[in-house]
C-alpha positions as CSV (number, residue, x, y, z in Angstrom):
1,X,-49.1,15.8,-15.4
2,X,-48.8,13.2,-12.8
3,X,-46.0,15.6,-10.8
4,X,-49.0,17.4,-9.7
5,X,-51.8,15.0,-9.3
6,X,-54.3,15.3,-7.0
7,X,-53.9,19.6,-6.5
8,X,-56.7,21.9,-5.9
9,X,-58.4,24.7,-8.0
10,X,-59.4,28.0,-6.4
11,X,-61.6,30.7,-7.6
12,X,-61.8,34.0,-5.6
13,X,-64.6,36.0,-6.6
14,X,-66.4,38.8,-4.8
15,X,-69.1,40.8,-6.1
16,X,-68.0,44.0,-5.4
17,X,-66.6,45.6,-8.9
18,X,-66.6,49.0,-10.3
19,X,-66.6,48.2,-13.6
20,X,-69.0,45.4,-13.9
21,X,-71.0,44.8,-10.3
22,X,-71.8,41.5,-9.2
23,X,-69.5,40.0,-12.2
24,X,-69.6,36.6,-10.9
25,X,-72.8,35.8,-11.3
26,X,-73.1,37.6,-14.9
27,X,-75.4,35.6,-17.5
28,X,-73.5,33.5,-20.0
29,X,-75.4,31.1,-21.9
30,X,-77.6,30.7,-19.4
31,X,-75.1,30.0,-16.7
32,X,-73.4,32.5,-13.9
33,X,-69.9,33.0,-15.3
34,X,-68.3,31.7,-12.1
35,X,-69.9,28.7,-13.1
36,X,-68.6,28.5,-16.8
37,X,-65.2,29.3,-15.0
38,X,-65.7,26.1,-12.2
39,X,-66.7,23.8,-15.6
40,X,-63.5,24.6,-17.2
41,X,-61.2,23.7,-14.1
42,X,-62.9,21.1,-13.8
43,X,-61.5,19.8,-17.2
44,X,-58.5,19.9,-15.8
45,X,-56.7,16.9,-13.6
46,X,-57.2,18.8,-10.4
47,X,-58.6,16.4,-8.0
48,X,-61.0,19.5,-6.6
49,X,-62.1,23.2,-7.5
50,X,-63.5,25.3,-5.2
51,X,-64.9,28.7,-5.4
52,X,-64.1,30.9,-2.6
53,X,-66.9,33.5,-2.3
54,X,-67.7,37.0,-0.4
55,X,-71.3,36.9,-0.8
56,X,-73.7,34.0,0.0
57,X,-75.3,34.6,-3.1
58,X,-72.0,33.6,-5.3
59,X,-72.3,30.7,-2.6
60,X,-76.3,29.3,-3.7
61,X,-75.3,29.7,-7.7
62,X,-72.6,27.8,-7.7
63,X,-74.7,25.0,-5.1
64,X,-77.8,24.7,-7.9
65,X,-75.3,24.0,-10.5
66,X,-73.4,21.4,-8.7
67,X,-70.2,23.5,-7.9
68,X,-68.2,23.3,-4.4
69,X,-68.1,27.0,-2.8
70,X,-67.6,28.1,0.4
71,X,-68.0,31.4,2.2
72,X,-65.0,34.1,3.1
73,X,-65.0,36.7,4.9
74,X,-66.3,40.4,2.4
75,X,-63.2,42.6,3.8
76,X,-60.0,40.8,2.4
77,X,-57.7,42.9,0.6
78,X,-57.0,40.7,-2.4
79,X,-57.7,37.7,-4.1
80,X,-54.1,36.4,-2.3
81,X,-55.8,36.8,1.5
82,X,-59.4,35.1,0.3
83,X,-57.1,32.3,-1.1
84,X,-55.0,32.1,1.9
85,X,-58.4,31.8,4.3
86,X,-59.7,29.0,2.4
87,X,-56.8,27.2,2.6
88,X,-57.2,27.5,6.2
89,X,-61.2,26.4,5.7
90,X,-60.3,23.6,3.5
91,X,-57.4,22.3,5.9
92,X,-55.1,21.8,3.4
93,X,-51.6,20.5,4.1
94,X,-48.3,23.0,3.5
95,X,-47.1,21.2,1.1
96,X,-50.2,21.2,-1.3
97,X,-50.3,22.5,-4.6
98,X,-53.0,25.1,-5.6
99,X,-53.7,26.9,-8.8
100,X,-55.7,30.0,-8.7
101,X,-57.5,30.6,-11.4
102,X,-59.3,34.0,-11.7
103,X,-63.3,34.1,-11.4
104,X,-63.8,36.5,-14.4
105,X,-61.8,33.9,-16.5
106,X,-64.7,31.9,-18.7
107,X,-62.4,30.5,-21.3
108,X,-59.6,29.3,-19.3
109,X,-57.9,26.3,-20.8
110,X,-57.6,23.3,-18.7
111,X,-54.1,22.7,-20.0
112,X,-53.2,25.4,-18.6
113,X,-53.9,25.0,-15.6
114,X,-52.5,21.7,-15.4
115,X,-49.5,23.0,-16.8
116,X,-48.9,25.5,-14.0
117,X,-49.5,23.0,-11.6
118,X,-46.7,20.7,-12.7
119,X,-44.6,23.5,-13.4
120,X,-44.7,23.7,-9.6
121,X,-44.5,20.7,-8.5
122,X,-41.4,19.9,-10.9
123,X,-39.6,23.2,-9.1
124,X,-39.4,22.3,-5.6
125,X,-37.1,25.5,-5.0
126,X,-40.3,27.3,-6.2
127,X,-43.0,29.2,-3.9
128,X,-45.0,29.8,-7.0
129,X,-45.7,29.4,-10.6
130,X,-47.6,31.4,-13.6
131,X,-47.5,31.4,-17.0
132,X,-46.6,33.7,-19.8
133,X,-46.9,33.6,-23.6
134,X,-44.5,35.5,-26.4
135,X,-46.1,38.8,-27.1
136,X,-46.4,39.3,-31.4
137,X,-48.0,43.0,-31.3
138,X,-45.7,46.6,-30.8
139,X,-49.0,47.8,-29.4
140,X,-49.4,45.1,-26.7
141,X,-45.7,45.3,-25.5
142,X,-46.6,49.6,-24.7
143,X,-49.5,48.9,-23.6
144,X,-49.2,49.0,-19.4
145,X,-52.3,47.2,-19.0
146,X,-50.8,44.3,-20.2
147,X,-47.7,42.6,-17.7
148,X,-44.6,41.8,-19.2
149,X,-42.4,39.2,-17.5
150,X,-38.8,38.4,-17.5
151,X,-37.0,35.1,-17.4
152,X,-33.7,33.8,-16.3
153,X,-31.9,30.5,-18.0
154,X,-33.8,28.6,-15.7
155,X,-37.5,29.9,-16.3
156,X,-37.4,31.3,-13.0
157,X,-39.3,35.3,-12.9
158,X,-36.6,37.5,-12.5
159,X,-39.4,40.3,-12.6
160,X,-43.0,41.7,-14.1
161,X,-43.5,45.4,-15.1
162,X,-46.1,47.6,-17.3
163,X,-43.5,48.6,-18.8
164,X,-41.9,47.8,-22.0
165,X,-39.2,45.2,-21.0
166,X,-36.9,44.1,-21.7
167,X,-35.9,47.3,-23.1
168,X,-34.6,47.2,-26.7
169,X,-32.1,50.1,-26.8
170,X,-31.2,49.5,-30.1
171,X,-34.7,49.6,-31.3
172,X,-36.1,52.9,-29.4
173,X,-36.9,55.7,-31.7
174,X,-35.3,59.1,-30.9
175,X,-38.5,60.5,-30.0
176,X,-39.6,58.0,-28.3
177,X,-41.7,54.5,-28.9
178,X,-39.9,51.3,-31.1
179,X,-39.6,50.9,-34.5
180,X,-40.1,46.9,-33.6
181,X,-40.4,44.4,-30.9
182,X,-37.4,43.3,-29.2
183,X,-35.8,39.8,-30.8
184,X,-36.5,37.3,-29.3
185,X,-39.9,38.2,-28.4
186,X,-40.9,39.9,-24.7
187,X,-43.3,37.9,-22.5
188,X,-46.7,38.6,-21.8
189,X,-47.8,37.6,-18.3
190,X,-50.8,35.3,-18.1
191,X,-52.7,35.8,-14.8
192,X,-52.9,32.5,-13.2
193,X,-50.8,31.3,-10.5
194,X,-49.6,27.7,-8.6
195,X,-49.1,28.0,-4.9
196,X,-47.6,25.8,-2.0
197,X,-50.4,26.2,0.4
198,X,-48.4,26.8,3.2
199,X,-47.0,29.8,1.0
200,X,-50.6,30.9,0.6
201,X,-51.2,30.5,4.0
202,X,-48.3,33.0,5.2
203,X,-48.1,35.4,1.7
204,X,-50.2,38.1,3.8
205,X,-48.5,38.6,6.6
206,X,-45.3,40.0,4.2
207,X,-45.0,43.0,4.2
208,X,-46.5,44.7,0.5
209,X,-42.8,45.8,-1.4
210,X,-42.1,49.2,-2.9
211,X,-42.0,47.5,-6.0
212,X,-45.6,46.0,-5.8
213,X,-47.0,49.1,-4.8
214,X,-46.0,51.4,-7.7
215,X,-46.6,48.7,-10.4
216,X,-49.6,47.6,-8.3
217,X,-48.6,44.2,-9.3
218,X,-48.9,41.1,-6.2
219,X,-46.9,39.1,-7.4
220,X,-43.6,41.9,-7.1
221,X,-44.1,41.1,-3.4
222,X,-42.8,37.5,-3.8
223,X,-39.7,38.4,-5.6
224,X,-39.0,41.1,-2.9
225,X,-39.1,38.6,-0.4
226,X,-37.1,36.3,-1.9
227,X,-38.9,33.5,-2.8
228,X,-39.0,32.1,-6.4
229,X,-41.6,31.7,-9.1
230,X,-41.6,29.1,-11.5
231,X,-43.1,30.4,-15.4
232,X,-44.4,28.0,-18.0
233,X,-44.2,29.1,-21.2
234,X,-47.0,28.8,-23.0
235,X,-47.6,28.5,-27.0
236,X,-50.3,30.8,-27.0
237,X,-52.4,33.0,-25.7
238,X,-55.7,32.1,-23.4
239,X,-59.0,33.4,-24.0
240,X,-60.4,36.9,-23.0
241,X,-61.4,37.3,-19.3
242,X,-64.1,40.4,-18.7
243,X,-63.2,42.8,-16.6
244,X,-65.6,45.6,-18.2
245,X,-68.9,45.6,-20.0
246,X,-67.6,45.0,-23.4
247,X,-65.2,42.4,-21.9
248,X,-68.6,40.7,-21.0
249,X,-70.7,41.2,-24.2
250,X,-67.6,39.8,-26.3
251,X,-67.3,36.7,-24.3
252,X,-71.3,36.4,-24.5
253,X,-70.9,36.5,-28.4
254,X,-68.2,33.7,-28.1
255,X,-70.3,31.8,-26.6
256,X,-72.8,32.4,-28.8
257,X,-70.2,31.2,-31.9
């Protein structure tokens, strides 16, 4: 991974959530689950990971165990504008590379992230980079909580959708559904992301796309503009986040194992 040595991890996380309040600092193990989500980063060969905060008590967990946070501001939009002010706060260079990985993302895999990283930095036409992994389950593919992805030749996104895509037309059933996933297999998108941070830096001041808004999907806003983003394609899958209260008790047991 030496294409993308010395690049630097973010973590947004806010404690506002509907589903699960004050998720970062949720119990696991006996450590705030921001924290278990620093640790892993930290396996990785990013030369720093930072957690960029709303709330000052994300700020003092991550400070007794030893991890770098600093303090945004509690009305950003999205995890893209909190990324984009620490940027700014950190005074890092345009041309630096920086993988966001998401706060409520305990089991991330440092490969990974040093894969998306290098991705990136090995695209120089790119703005961006994510991964996806080949989806094995009809369920998964209808399912729009999970993103599906499309690639060109290159490995360049073409686009994301909650939709079933690409759509098999051979395969759909007269009254409706598949009777199979498409050959070769769709992609799942994998929410992590590599950014230029000059990229970061300017990504809120586009304008949000038609597209983005009715998938509610960030990343559509990228494409619409123009700008390209690199995928790696990973062989398999990465671990559960927690977005809900189950999420959290099944990554507790995990732990546990």
């Amino acid at each position: 991974m030496n294409a993308a040595r010395g690049f630097t991890v973010l973590i947004p996380a806010r404690l506002a959530s509907t589903r699960l309040p004050d998720k970062p600092l949720a119990d696991i193990a006996g450590l705030p689950m921001v924290v278990h989500v620093a640790r892993r980063a930290g396996q990785s060969g990013a030369a720093r990971v930072v957690v960029a905060a709303d709330d000052a008590r994300i700020v003092d967990a991550c400070a007794a165990h030893g991890v770098e946070a600093l303090l945004t501001r509690k009305d950003h939009p999205s995890g893209s504008d909190r990324l984009a002010e620490a940027c700014v706060q950190l005074g890092l260079p345009d041309e630096a590379l920086v993988v966001n990985v998401q706060g409520d993302e305990p089991l991330i895999q440092a490969d990974l992230i040093d894969a998306v990283a290098c991705t990136l930095a090995e695209r120089p036409e790119a703005e961006m980079s994510t991964a996806v992994h080949a989806i094995d389950s009809l369920e998964e593919f209808l399912n729009p909580n999970v993103v599906k992805a499309v690639l060109d030749a290159r490995g360049m996104a073409l686009y994301f959708s909650r939709a079933p895509i690409p759509w098999w037309r051979d395969g759909h059933l007269p009254g409706g559904g598949f009777s199979a996933l498409p050959s070769p297999a769709p992609w799942r998108h994998i929410g992590i992301y590599g950014y230029r941070a000059g990229f970061v830096r300017s990504f809120p001041s586009l304008p949000p796309a038609p597209i983005e808004t009715g998938e509610a999907l960030e990343q559509l806003r990228a494409l619409w503009h123009g700008h390209r983003i690199a995928v790696h394609q990973s062989a398999h899958a990465p671990g559960p986040g927690v977005d809900t209260p189950a999420d959290l008790e099944r990554v507790r047991r995990l732990f546990e194992g």
